[in-house]
C-alpha positions as CSV (number, residue, x, y, z in Angstrom):
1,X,0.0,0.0,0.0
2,X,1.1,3.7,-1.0
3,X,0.3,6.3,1.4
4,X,0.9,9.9,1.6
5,X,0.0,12.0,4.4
6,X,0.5,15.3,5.6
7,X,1.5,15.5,9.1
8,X,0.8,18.3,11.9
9,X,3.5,19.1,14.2
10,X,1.9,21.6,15.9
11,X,0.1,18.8,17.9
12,X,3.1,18.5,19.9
13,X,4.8,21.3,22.5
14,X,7.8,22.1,23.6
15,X,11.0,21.3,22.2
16,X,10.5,18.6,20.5
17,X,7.3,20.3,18.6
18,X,10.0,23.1,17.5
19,X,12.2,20.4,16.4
20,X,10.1,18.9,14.0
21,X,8.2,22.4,12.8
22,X,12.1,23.2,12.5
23,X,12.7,20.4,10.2
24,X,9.4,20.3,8.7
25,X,10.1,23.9,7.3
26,X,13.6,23.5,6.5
27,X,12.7,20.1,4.3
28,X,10.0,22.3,2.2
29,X,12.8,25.1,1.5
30,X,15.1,21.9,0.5
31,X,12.0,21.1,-1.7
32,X,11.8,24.3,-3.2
33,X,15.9,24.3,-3.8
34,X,15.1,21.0,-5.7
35,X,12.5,22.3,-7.5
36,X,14.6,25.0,-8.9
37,X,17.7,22.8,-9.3
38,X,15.2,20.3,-11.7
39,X,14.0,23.1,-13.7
40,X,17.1,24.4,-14.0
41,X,18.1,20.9,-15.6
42,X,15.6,21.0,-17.9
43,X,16.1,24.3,-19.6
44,X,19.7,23.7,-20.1
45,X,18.4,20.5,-21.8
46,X,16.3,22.5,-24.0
47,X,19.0,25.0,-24.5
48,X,21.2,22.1,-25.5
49,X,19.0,21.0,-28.2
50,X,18.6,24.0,-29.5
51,X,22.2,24.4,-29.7
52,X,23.3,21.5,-31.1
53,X,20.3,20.3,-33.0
54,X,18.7,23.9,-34.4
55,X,21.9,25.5,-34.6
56,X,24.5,22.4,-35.3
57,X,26.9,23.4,-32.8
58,X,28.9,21.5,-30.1
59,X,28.1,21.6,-26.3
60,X,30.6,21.5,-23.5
61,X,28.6,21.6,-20.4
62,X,25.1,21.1,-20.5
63,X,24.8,17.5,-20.0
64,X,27.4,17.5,-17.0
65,X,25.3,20.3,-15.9
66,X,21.9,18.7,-16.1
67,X,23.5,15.0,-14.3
68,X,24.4,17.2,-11.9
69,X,21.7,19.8,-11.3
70,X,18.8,16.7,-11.7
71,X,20.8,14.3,-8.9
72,X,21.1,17.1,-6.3
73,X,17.2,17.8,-7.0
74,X,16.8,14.1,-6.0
75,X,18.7,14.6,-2.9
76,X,17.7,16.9,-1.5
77,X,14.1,17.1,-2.1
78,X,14.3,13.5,-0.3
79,X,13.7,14.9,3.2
80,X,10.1,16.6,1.7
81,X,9.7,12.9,0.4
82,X,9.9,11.1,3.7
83,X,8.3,13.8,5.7
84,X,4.9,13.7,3.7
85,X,4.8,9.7,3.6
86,X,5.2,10.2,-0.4
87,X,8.1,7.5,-0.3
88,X,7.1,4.5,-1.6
89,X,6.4,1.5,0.8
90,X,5.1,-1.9,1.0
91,X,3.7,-2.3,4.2
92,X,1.3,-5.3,3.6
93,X,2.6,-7.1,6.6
94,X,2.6,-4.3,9.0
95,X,-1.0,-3.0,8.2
96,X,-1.9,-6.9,8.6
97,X,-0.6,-6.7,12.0
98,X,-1.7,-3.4,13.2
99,X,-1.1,-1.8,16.5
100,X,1.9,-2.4,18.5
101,X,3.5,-5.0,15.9
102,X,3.1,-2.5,13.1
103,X,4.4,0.7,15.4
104,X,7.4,-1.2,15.9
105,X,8.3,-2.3,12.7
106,X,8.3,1.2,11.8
107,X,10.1,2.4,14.2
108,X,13.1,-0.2,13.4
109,X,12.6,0.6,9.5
110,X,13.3,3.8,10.5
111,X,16.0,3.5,12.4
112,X,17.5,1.3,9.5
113,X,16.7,4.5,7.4
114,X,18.3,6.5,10.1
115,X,21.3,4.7,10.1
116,X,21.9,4.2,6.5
117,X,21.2,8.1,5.9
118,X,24.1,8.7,9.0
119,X,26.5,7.1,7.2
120,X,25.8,8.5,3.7
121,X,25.6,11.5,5.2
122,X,29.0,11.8,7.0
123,X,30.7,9.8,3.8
124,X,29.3,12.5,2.0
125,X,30.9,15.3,3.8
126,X,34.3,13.1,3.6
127,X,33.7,13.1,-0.4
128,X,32.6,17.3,-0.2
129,X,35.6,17.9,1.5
130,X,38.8,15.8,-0.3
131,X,37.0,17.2,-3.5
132,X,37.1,20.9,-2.2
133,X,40.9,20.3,-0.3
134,X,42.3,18.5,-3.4
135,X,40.8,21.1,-5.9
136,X,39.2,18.1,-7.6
137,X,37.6,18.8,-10.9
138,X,35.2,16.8,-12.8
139,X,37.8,16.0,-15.7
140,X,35.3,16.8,-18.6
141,X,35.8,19.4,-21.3
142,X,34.0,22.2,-19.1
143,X,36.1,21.3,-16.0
144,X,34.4,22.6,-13.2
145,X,35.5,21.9,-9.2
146,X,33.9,18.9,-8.4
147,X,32.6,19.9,-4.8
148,X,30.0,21.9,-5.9
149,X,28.4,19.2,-7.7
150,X,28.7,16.8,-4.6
151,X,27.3,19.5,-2.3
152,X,23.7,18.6,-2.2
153,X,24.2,14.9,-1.7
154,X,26.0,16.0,1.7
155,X,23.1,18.5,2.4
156,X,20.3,16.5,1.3
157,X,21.8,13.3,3.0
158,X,22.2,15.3,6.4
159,X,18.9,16.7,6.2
160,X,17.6,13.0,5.3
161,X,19.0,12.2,8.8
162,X,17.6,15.0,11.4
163,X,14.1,14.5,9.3
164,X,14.2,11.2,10.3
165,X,14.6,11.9,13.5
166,X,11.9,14.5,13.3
167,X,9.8,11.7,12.2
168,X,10.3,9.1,14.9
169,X,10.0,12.0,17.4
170,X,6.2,12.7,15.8
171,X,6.3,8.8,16.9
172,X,3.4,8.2,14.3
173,X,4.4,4.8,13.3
Protein backbone atom coordinates (compact mmCIF):
# COMPACT_ATOMS: atom_id res chain seq x y z
CA UNK A 1 0.00 0.00 0.00
CA UNK A 2 1.12 3.73 -1.04
CA UNK A 3 0.34 6.27 1.41
CA UNK A 4 0.90 9.92 1.65
CA UNK A 5 0.02 12.01 4.39
CA UNK A 6 0.54 15.33 5.62
CA UNK A 7 1.52 15.55 9.08
CA UNK A 8 0.76 18.27 11.87
CA UNK A 9 3.53 19.09 14.16
CA UNK A 10 1.88 21.59 15.88
CA UNK A 11 0.05 18.81 17.95
CA UNK A 12 3.14 18.49 19.90
CA UNK A 13 4.83 21.28 22.48
CA UNK A 14 7.79 22.06 23.56
CA UNK A 15 10.97 21.26 22.25
CA UNK A 16 10.50 18.56 20.50
CA UNK A 17 7.33 20.30 18.59
CA UNK A 18 9.97 23.08 17.52
CA UNK A 19 12.21 20.40 16.43
CA UNK A 20 10.07 18.89 13.98
CA UNK A 21 8.18 22.41 12.78
CA UNK A 22 12.10 23.20 12.51
CA UNK A 23 12.73 20.35 10.18
CA UNK A 24 9.38 20.35 8.65
CA UNK A 25 10.07 23.92 7.32
CA UNK A 26 13.65 23.46 6.54
CA UNK A 27 12.67 20.11 4.29
CA UNK A 28 9.98 22.32 2.17
CA UNK A 29 12.82 25.09 1.49
CA UNK A 30 15.11 21.92 0.49
CA UNK A 31 11.96 21.09 -1.74
CA UNK A 32 11.79 24.29 -3.18
CA UNK A 33 15.94 24.34 -3.84
CA UNK A 34 15.09 21.03 -5.70
CA UNK A 35 12.54 22.30 -7.55
CA UNK A 36 14.58 24.98 -8.87
CA UNK A 37 17.70 22.84 -9.29
CA UNK A 38 15.16 20.34 -11.73
CA UNK A 39 14.04 23.10 -13.74
CA UNK A 40 17.14 24.39 -13.99
CA UNK A 41 18.13 20.90 -15.64
CA UNK A 42 15.61 21.02 -17.90
CA UNK A 43 16.06 24.28 -19.55
CA UNK A 44 19.69 23.67 -20.10
CA UNK A 45 18.39 20.52 -21.75
CA UNK A 46 16.32 22.46 -23.98
CA UNK A 47 18.99 24.96 -24.53
CA UNK A 48 21.19 22.14 -25.47
CA UNK A 49 19.00 21.00 -28.18
CA UNK A 50 18.59 24.01 -29.48
CA UNK A 51 22.22 24.36 -29.71
CA UNK A 52 23.30 21.47 -31.13
CA UNK A 53 20.33 20.34 -32.96
CA UNK A 54 18.74 23.92 -34.35
CA UNK A 55 21.90 25.55 -34.57
CA UNK A 56 24.48 22.35 -35.26
CA UNK A 57 26.93 23.43 -32.75
CA UNK A 58 28.92 21.47 -30.05
CA UNK A 59 28.05 21.59 -26.25
CA UNK A 60 30.60 21.46 -23.51
CA UNK A 61 28.61 21.61 -20.40
CA UNK A 62 25.13 21.12 -20.47
CA UNK A 63 24.83 17.45 -19.96
CA UNK A 64 27.42 17.52 -17.02
CA UNK A 65 25.28 20.29 -15.91
CA UNK A 66 21.86 18.68 -16.14
CA UNK A 67 23.50 15.03 -14.31
CA UNK A 68 24.37 17.21 -11.85
CA UNK A 69 21.69 19.81 -11.29
CA UNK A 70 18.82 16.72 -11.72
CA UNK A 71 20.78 14.34 -8.94
CA UNK A 72 21.11 17.06 -6.35
CA UNK A 73 17.22 17.81 -6.99
CA UNK A 74 16.84 14.12 -5.98
CA UNK A 75 18.69 14.60 -2.93
CA UNK A 76 17.70 16.94 -1.49
CA UNK A 77 14.15 17.10 -2.11
CA UNK A 78 14.30 13.46 -0.25
CA UNK A 79 13.71 14.85 3.24
CA UNK A 80 10.07 16.55 1.66
CA UNK A 81 9.75 12.93 0.41
CA UNK A 82 9.86 11.13 3.71
CA UNK A 83 8.26 13.82 5.69
CA UNK A 84 4.91 13.69 3.69
CA UNK A 85 4.76 9.71 3.58
CA UNK A 86 5.25 10.22 -0.40
CA UNK A 87 8.14 7.49 -0.34
CA UNK A 88 7.09 4.46 -1.64
CA UNK A 89 6.45 1.46 0.81
CA UNK A 90 5.13 -1.86 1.04
CA UNK A 91 3.68 -2.30 4.17
CA UNK A 92 1.30 -5.34 3.59
CA UNK A 93 2.65 -7.12 6.61
CA UNK A 94 2.55 -4.27 9.04
CA UNK A 95 -0.98 -2.95 8.20
CA UNK A 96 -1.87 -6.92 8.60
CA UNK A 97 -0.58 -6.70 11.95
CA UNK A 98 -1.67 -3.41 13.15
CA UNK A 99 -1.14 -1.80 16.51
CA UNK A 100 1.93 -2.36 18.47
CA UNK A 101 3.50 -5.01 15.90
CA UNK A 102 3.13 -2.54 13.11
CA UNK A 103 4.44 0.75 15.37
CA UNK A 104 7.42 -1.24 15.93
CA UNK A 105 8.27 -2.33 12.70
CA UNK A 106 8.30 1.22 11.75
CA UNK A 107 10.10 2.40 14.21
CA UNK A 108 13.07 -0.15 13.45
CA UNK A 109 12.60 0.60 9.46
CA UNK A 110 13.30 3.76 10.49
CA UNK A 111 16.05 3.55 12.41
CA UNK A 112 17.46 1.30 9.50
CA UNK A 113 16.70 4.49 7.44
CA UNK A 114 18.28 6.50 10.05
CA UNK A 115 21.27 4.75 10.09
CA UNK A 116 21.87 4.23 6.45
CA UNK A 117 21.19 8.09 5.89
CA UNK A 118 24.12 8.74 9.02
CA UNK A 119 26.48 7.11 7.18
CA UNK A 120 25.82 8.53 3.71
CA UNK A 121 25.65 11.49 5.24
CA UNK A 122 29.00 11.77 6.96
CA UNK A 123 30.67 9.76 3.83
CA UNK A 124 29.27 12.51 1.97
CA UNK A 125 30.91 15.31 3.83
CA UNK A 126 34.34 13.14 3.64
CA UNK A 127 33.72 13.12 -0.44
CA UNK A 128 32.56 17.29 -0.24
CA UNK A 129 35.65 17.90 1.54
CA UNK A 130 38.78 15.76 -0.29
CA UNK A 131 36.98 17.15 -3.46
CA UNK A 132 37.12 20.91 -2.20
CA UNK A 133 40.86 20.30 -0.30
CA UNK A 134 42.31 18.47 -3.38
CA UNK A 135 40.75 21.15 -5.86
CA UNK A 136 39.23 18.08 -7.59
CA UNK A 137 37.64 18.79 -10.90
CA UNK A 138 35.18 16.78 -12.80
CA UNK A 139 37.77 16.01 -15.70
CA UNK A 140 35.34 16.80 -18.57
CA UNK A 141 35.77 19.41 -21.35
CA UNK A 142 34.00 22.16 -19.14
CA UNK A 143 36.14 21.26 -16.03
CA UNK A 144 34.37 22.56 -13.21
CA UNK A 145 35.51 21.86 -9.18
CA UNK A 146 33.88 18.92 -8.44
CA UNK A 147 32.63 19.90 -4.80
CA UNK A 148 29.96 21.90 -5.89
CA UNK A 149 28.36 19.20 -7.65
CA UNK A 150 28.65 16.81 -4.56
CA UNK A 151 27.26 19.47 -2.30
CA UNK A 152 23.68 18.65 -2.22
CA UNK A 153 24.24 14.92 -1.67
CA UNK A 154 25.99 16.04 1.71
CA UNK A 155 23.13 18.51 2.37
CA UNK A 156 20.32 16.45 1.32
CA UNK A 157 21.76 13.31 2.97
CA UNK A 158 22.21 15.29 6.38
CA UNK A 159 18.86 16.71 6.21
CA UNK A 160 17.59 12.99 5.27
CA UNK A 161 19.01 12.23 8.76
CA UNK A 162 17.60 15.03 11.38
CA UNK A 163 14.09 14.52 9.31
CA UNK A 164 14.24 11.16 10.29
CA UNK A 165 14.55 11.87 13.55
CA UNK A 166 11.90 14.54 13.34
CA UNK A 167 9.83 11.73 12.18
CA UNK A 168 10.25 9.13 14.93
CA UNK A 169 10.03 12.04 17.41
CA UNK A 170 6.18 12.74 15.84
CA UNK A 171 6.29 8.79 16.88
CA UNK A 172 3.39 8.16 14.26
CA UNK A 173 4.42 4.82 13.34
Amino acid sequence: MVTSTTHHPAARGGVIGSYIRLMDRLSRLFAYLACALFVAGVLVICQMVFIRYLLGMSTSWQTEFTVFSVTGAMLMGSPYVLMTGGHVAITIVPDALGGIARKAMRLVASLFGLGFCAVLAYASWVYVLEALHGNWTTGSVWNPPLWPALLPMALGSSLLVLQYVAEILRGEH
